[in-house]
Every structure is written in C-alpha cells, then in structure tokens.
N, C-alpha and C positions, 0 to 999 in steps of 0.2 A: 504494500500500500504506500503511495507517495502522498506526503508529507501535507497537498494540497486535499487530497480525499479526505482527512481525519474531520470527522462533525461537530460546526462548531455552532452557535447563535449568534445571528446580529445583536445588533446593543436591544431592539425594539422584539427580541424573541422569535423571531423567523429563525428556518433551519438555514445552516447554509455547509459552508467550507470555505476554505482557500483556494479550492478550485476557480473561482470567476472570477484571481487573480492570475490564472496562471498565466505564463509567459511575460511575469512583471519579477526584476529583483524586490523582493520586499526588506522591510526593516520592521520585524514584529518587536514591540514591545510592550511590555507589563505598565499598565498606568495607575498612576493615583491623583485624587483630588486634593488631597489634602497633607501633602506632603512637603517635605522642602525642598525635595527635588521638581516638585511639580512647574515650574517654571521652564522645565525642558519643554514641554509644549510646545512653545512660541519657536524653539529649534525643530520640534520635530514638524510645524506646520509650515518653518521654512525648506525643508527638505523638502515636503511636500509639492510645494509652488512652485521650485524650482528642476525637478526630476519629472515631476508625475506626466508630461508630455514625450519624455523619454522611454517610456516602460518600468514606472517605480511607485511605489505605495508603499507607505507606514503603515499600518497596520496595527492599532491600541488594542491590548487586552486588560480592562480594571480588573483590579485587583484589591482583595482586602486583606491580605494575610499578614501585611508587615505592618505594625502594629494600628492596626484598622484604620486606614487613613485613607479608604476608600468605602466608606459607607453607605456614600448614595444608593436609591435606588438609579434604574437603568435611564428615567428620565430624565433624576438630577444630576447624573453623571452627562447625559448627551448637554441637558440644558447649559451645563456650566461650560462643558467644552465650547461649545457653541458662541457661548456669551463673552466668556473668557481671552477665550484665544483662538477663535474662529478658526477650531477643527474642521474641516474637511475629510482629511482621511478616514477610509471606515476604521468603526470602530464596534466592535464585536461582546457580547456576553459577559459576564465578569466570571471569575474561573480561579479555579487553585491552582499555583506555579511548583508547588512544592506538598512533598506530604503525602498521606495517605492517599487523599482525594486528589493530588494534580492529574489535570487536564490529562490527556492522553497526546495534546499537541507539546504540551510542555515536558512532556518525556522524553520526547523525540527529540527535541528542542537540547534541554540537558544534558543530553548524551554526548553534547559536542563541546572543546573546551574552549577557552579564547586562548589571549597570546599568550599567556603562561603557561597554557599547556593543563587548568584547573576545568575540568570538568562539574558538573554535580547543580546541587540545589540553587536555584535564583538568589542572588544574595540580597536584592531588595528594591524596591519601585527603579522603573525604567533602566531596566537590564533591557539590552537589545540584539536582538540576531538578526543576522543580514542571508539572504534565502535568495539562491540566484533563478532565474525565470525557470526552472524545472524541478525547483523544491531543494536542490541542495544548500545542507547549511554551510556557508563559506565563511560568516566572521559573528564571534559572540564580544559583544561591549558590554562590560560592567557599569553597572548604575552611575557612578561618577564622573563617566566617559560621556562629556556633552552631545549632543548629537551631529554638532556642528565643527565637532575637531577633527583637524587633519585626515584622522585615522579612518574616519568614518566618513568624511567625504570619499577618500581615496577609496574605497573597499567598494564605494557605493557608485561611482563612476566604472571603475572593472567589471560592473557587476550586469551593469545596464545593458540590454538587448542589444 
C-alpha cells in the first residue's frame, strides 16, 4: 500500500486520503493552535503561495497530544487557520502522531529518520516530512526547523515535479 492510499478525514469529516495529492511533493505536518511554535503557519502558508503552482502542498495534521495545545474542535481549528493566517493548504482530521493510537499515516511517517539519522516518535507540534510526488519519504524536519530555512527550501525545490 502507498503511503497516499492510507485513510485519512478532511478537517470537515469526509473520507479521503493523500491520494488526490498525488503527483504533488508534499510537506505533511503535525499542527497546533495553541502552541509557541504555532507561528510556523505564516511559513508554512508561505511555502504554500509560492510552490503550490509547481506541484507542492503542505499538508496540516492537528494534533492534541503534546500537551493539548490543540483542543479545538474541527471548526475552531479551520476557523482560526482561516482567520489567522489564511491557511489555504488542506488540512485534514486531527489524529495521534505517537502512541498507542497513532494514525496508521504516522507510522509510516516515523519509520523514517531525519538528518541524524533518529528515527521514532514525533517529538512535538510541526514536525515535518517532505513526501516526493509518489509517496516516498525523502526529508523529516524536527519541530524547530522553521519551515522556511534553507534546508527545507532546498529539499522542497528537488523534490518538485
């Protein structure tokens, strides 16, 4: 099964998948509202504006497990995006990254390490993996890895159709 099959929910409860991005590098990340890192946003909507005519999508998954700082429900989460930081990319379901219960996308996901060579559990809001137009994971960024630094421009230019 590729990476893009696995079943996931829009934000508003439809079924979906990653399939009706495929043939797009994506940049899947874990989101929160209420976070201190929640200001990536505003990078990762500029990723957005400036790829998405290339073949590239961001792709947000909320998240509540790192110390609940994603509480909303699924409207207060789109409204804020919305209002906020005028999200655009979709953005999907809220979901366990870790744990008993993680997602079956974030397994997959996990399995692959970043530059270090650290595989394993999400360490915490807007961890990101970079997913090349055929579901392969090619780059994981840890949460403090802006979305707009170097490293992840560059990964994200290679990665493009």
């Amino acid at each position: 099964m590729s990476i893009h099959d696995i079943a996931v929910h829009t934000l508003d409860g439809a079924p979906g998948s990653l399939g009706s991005l495929r043939g797009k590098a994506l940049l899947v990340v874990n989101v929160a509202s209420k976070c201190g890192l929640t200001p990536q946003y505003a990078g990762l909507e500029r990723l957005q504006a400036r790829y998405a005519e290339r073949g590239f999508s961001v792709v947000g998954f909320p998240c509540n497990q790192f110390a609940g700082q994603e509480p909303g429900t699924s409207e207060e989460i789109a409204t804020f995006c919305s209002t906020t930081y005028g999200v655009t990319f979709p953005l999907f379901e809220k979901l366990d990254v870790n744990g008993e219960g993680r997602h079956p996308l974030y397994a997959e996901l996990t399995a692959h390490p970043d530059a270090d060579g650290e595989a394993g559990d999400v360490q915490w809001n807007f961890e990101k993996f970079l997913l090349s137009p055929t579901g392969e994971v090619l780059a994981r960024f840890r949460p403090r890895t802006e979305p707009e630094d170097e490293s992840v421009v560059k990964a994200i230019e290679a990665a493009l159709p």
